[in-house]
C-alpha positions as CSV (number, residue, x, y, z in Angstrom):
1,X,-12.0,17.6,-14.1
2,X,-9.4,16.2,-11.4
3,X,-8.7,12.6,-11.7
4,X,-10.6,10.3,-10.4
5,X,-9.5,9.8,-6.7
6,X,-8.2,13.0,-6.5
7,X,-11.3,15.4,-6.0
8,X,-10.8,15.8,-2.1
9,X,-7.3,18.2,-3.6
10,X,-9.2,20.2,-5.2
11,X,-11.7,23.2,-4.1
12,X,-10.0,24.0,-0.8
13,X,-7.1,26.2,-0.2
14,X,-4.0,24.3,1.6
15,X,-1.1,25.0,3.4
16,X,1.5,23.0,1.9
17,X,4.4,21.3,3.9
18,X,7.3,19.5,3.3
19,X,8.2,15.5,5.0
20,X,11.4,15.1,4.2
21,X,11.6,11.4,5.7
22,X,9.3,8.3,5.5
23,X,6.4,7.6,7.8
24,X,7.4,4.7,9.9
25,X,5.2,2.5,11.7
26,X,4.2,-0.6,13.6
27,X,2.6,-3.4,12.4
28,X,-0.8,-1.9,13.3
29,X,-0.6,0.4,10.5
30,X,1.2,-2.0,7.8
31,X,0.2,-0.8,4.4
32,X,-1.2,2.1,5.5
33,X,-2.1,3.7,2.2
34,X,-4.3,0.5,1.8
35,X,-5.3,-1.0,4.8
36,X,-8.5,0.3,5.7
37,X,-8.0,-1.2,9.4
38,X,-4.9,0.5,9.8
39,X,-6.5,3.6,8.7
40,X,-10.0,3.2,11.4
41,X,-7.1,2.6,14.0
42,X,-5.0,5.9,13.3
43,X,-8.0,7.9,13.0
44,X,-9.3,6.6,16.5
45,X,-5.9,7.4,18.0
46,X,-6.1,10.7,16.4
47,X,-9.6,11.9,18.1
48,X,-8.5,10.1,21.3
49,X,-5.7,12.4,21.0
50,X,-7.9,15.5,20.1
51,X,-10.2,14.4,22.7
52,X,-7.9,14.1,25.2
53,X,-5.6,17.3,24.8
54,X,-8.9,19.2,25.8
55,X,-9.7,17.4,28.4
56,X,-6.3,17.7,30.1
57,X,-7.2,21.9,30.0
58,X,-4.6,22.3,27.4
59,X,-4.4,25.7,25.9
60,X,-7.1,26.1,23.3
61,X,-8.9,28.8,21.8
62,X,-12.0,29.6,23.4
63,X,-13.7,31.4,20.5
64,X,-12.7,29.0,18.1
65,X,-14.3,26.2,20.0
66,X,-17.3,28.4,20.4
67,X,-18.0,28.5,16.6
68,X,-17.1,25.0,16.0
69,X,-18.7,23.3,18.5
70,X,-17.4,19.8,19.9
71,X,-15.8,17.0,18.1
72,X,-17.7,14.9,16.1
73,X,-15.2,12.7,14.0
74,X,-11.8,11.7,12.6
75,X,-11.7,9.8,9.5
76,X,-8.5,8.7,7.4
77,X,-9.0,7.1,3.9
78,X,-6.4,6.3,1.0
79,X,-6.9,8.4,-2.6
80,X,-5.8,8.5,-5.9
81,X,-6.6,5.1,-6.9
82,X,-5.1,4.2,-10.4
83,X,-8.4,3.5,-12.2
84,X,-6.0,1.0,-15.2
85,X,-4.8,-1.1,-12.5
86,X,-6.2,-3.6,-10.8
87,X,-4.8,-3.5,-8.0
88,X,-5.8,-0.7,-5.2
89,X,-2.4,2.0,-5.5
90,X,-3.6,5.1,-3.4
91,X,-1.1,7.9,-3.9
92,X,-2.1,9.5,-0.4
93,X,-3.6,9.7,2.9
94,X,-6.3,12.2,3.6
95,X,-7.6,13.0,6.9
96,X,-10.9,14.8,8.3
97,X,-11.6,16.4,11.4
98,X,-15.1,16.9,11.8
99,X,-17.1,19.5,14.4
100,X,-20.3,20.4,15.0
101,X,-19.8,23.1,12.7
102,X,-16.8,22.9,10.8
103,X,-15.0,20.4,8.6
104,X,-10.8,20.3,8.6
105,X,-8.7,18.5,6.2
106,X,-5.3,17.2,5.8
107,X,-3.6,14.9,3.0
108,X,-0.2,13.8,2.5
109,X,0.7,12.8,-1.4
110,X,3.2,11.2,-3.1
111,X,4.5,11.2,-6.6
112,X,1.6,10.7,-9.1
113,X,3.6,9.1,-11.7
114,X,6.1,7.1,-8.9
115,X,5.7,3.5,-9.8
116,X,4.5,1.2,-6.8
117,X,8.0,-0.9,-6.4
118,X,10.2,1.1,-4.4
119,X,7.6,3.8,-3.0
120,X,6.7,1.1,-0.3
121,X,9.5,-1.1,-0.1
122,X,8.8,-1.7,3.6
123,X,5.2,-2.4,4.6
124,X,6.1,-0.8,7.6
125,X,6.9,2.5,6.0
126,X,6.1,5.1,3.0
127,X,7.3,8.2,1.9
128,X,4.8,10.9,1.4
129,X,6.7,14.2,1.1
130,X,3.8,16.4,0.6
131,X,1.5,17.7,3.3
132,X,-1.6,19.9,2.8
133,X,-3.5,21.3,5.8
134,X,-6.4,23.1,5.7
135,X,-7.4,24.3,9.7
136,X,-6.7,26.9,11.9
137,X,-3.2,27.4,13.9
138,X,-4.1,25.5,16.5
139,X,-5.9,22.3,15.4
140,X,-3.0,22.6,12.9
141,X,-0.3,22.4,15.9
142,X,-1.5,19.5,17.4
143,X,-2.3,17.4,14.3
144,X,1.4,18.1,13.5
145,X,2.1,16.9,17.2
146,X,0.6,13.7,16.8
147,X,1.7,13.0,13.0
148,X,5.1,13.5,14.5
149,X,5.3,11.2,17.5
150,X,2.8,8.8,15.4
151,X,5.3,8.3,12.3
152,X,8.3,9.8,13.4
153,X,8.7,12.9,11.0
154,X,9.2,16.5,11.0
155,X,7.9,18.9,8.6
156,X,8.3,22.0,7.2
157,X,6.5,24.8,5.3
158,X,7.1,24.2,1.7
159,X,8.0,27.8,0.1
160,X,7.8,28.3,-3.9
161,X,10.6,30.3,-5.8
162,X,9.9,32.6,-8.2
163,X,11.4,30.2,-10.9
164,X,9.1,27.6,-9.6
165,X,5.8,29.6,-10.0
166,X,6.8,30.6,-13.5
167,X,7.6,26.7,-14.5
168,X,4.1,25.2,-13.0
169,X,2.4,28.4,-14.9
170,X,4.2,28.3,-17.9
171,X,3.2,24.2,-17.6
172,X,-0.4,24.6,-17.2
173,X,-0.4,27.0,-20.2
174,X,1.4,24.9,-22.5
175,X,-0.6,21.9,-21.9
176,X,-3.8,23.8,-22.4
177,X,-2.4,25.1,-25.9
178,X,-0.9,21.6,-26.8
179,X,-4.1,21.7,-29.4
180,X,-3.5,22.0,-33.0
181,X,-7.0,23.2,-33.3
182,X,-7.5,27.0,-32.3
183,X,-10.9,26.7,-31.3
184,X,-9.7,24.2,-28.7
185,X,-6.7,26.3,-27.5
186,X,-9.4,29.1,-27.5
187,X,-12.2,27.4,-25.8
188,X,-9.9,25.9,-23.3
189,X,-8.3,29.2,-22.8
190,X,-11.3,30.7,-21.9
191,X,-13.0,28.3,-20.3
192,X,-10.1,27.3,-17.7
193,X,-7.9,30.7,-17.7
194,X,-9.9,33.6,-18.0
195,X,-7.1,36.0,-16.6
196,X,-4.2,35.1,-15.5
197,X,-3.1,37.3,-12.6
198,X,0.6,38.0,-11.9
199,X,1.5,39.7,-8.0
200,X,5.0,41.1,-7.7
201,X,6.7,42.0,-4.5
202,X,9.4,45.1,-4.6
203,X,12.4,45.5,-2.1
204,X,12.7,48.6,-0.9
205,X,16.0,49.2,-3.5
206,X,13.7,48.9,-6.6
207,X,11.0,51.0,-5.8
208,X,11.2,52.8,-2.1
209,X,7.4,53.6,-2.2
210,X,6.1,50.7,-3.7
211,X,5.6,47.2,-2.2
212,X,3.3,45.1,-4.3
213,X,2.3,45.3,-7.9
214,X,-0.8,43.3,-9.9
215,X,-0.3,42.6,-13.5
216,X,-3.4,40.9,-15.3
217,X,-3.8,39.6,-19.3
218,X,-6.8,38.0,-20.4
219,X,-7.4,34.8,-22.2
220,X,-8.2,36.7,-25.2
221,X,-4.7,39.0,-24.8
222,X,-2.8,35.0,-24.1
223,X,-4.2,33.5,-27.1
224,X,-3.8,36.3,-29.5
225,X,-0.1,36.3,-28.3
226,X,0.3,32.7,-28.4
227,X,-2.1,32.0,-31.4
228,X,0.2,31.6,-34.8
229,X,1.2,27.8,-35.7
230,X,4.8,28.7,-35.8
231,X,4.3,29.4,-32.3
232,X,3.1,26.1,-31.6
233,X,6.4,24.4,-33.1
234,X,8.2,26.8,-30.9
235,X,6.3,25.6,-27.6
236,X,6.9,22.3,-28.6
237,X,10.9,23.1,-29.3
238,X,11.0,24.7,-25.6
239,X,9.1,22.1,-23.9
240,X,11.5,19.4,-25.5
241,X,14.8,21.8,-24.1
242,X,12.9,22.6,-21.2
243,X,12.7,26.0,-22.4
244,X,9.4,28.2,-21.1
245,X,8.1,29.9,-24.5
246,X,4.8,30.8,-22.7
247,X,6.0,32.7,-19.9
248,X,8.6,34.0,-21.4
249,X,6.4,35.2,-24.2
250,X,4.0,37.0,-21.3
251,X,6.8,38.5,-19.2
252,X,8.6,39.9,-22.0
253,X,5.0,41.7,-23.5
254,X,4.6,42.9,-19.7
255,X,7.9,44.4,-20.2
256,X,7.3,46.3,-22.9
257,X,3.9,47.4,-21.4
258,X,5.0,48.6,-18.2
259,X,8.6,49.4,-19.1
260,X,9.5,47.3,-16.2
261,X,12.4,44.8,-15.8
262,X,10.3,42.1,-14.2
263,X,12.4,38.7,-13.3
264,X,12.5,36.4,-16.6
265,X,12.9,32.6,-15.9
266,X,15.8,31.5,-14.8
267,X,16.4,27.6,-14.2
268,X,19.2,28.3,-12.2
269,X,17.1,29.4,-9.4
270,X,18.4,32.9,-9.0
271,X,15.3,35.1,-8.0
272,X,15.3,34.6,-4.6
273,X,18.2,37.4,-5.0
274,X,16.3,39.7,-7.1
275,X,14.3,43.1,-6.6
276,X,11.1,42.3,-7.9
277,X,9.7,38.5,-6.8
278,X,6.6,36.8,-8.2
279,X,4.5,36.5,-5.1
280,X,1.5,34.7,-6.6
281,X,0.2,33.7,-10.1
282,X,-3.8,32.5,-10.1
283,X,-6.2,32.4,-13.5
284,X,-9.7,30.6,-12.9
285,X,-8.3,27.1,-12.0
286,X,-5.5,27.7,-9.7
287,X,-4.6,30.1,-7.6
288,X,-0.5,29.4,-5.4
289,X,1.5,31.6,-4.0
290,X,5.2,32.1,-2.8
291,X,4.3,31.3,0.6
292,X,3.3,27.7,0.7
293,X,-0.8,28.4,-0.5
294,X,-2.5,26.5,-2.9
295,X,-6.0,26.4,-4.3
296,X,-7.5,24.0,-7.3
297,X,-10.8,25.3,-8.8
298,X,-13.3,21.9,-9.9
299,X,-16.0,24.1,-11.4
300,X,-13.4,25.2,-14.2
301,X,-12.3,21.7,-15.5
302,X,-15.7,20.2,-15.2
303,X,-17.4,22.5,-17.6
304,X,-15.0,22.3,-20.2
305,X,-16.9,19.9,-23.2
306,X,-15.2,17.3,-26.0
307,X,-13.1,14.5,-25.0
308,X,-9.3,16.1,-26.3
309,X,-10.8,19.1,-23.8
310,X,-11.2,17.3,-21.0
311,X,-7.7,15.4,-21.5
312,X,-6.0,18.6,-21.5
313,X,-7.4,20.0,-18.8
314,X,-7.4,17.3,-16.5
315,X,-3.7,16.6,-17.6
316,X,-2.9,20.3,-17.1
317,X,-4.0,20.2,-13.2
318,X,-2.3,16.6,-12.4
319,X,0.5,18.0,-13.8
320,X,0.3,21.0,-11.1
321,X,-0.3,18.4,-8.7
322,X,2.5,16.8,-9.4
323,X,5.2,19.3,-9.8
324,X,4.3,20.0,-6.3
325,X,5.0,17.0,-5.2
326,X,7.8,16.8,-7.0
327,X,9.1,20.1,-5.2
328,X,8.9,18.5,-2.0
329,X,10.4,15.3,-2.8
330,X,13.5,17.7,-4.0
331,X,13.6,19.7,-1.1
332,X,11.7,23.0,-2.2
């Protein structure tokens, strides 16, 4: 299940974005991950904005107000509470745009493991270098707008590498076979995998008539590959060399199965200058693509049963979460 704190992440699919700098503001919004009056104050000036941008006969969309209906809300709330500490630590912002008929969502996050000294070192500023929307283009436009004469920030769209989505897959594997009981491995497998589903993009060099390829491998197919204990010592070996044994494993049986030479991962970062790209890699829980898109799955994690269970698989999305985070903080 997600963390606690963290279930407004999860069952929506985001557009993810990139701050590079820290939010800055007055004294109206000191402490703004935790001040709940700073937080009521930036979400009125947020649907006064809204509010106000119509009014003035800017350029909308019609239709889109049509199915929506008018604006009913703005609310902006901290999340990700530490629940072993006592004092409040939200690790982002999340904001909701409510109409008559539809319900938007942003959230900016920062590092789940960043310790509290240093994050905020000013009260009147915080780094939050991720940014997930979830509304159309042009709700999306002016939230950006505001957010940007608000805090004082740009943004942009946060792009994963092929390398990247082979490390965050390979690291959701390997936590979920961390297990040295098989039935664990198996349930969890199962349970939270299902298929994982691997889409490739060609340039025109590689294969002139063929643009997109779909690779899938069940849970069944992982675990039987992945299975033996001497495996396990080697997943542990890799992890502790920051090798990737599970992905490597999968790529190299695809190989042999399709005959193809399919990227392998390469820390260095060098697939953006291949032939054949990873476009997207989803199973039940997650689904991200090259393109900035992300979805977590709830239902998955929550119906997993037994305590080390649910540690893994909780552990396995935060993890996702943040080597997100952690992309953006770099620089993508």
């Amino acid at each position: 299940m997600a963390s606690e704190g963290f279930s407004c992440l999860f069952d929506t699919s985001w557009t993810l974005y990139r701050v590079p700098t820290s939010l800055r503001y007055d004294d109206k919004y000191r402490d703004l991950l935790t001040n709940k009056s700073g937080q009521d104050f930036l979400a009125r000036n947020l649907k006064k904005f809204l509010t106000d941008g119509r009014q003035k006969h800017e350029i909308f969309d019609d239709s889109e107000s049509d199915r929506n209906g008018g604006l009913q809300s703005v609310t902006v709330a901290g999340f990700g509470d530490k629940a072993d500490t006592h004092e409040s630590s939200n690790q982002g912002l999340l904001i909701k745009v409510a109409y008559e008929r539809a319900l938007y969502k942003a959230a900016f996050c920062r590092r789940i493991a960043e310790p509290e000294e240093g994050q905020q070192n000013e009260r009147r500023s915080v780094f939050l270098p991720l940014l997930l929307l979830r509304m159309p283009s042009n709700l999306a436009k002016r939230l950006l707008e505001f957010l940007s004469d608000t805090f004082q920030i740009n943004h942009e769209l946060l792009h994963f590498s092929t390398s990247f989505l082979y490390r965050i897959l390979d690291n959701y594997l390997s936590t979920l076979c961390a297990s040295s009981n098989q039935q664990i491995r198996d349930d969890l497998f199962a349970t939270m995998i299902k298929d994982v589903k691997l889409s490739y993009t060609f340039s025109p060099p590689a294969a002139p008539q063929l643009k997109t390829m779909d690779m899938s491998m069940s849970a069944n197919s992982i675990t039987d590959l992945l299975g033996d204990h001497s495996f396990q010592e080697q997943i542990l070996r890799q992890q502790q060399s920051k090798g990737r044994a599970v992905i490597e494993t999968i790529i190299g049986y695809l190989d042999r199965q399709t005959g193809l030479q399919l990227p392998h991962v390469d820390e260095g970062g060098q697939h953006d200058k291949e032939m054949i790209k990873l476009s997207k890699a989803r199973c039940a829980a997650f689904v991200v693509s090259a393109e900035g898109k992300l979805k977590l799955i709830s239902k998955m994690a929550e119906s997993v049963v037994g305590e080390e269970c649910i540690h893994l698989a909780e552990k396995a999305n935060m993890e996702l979460i943040e080597a997100v985070v952690g992309l953006a903080l770099e620089g993508g």
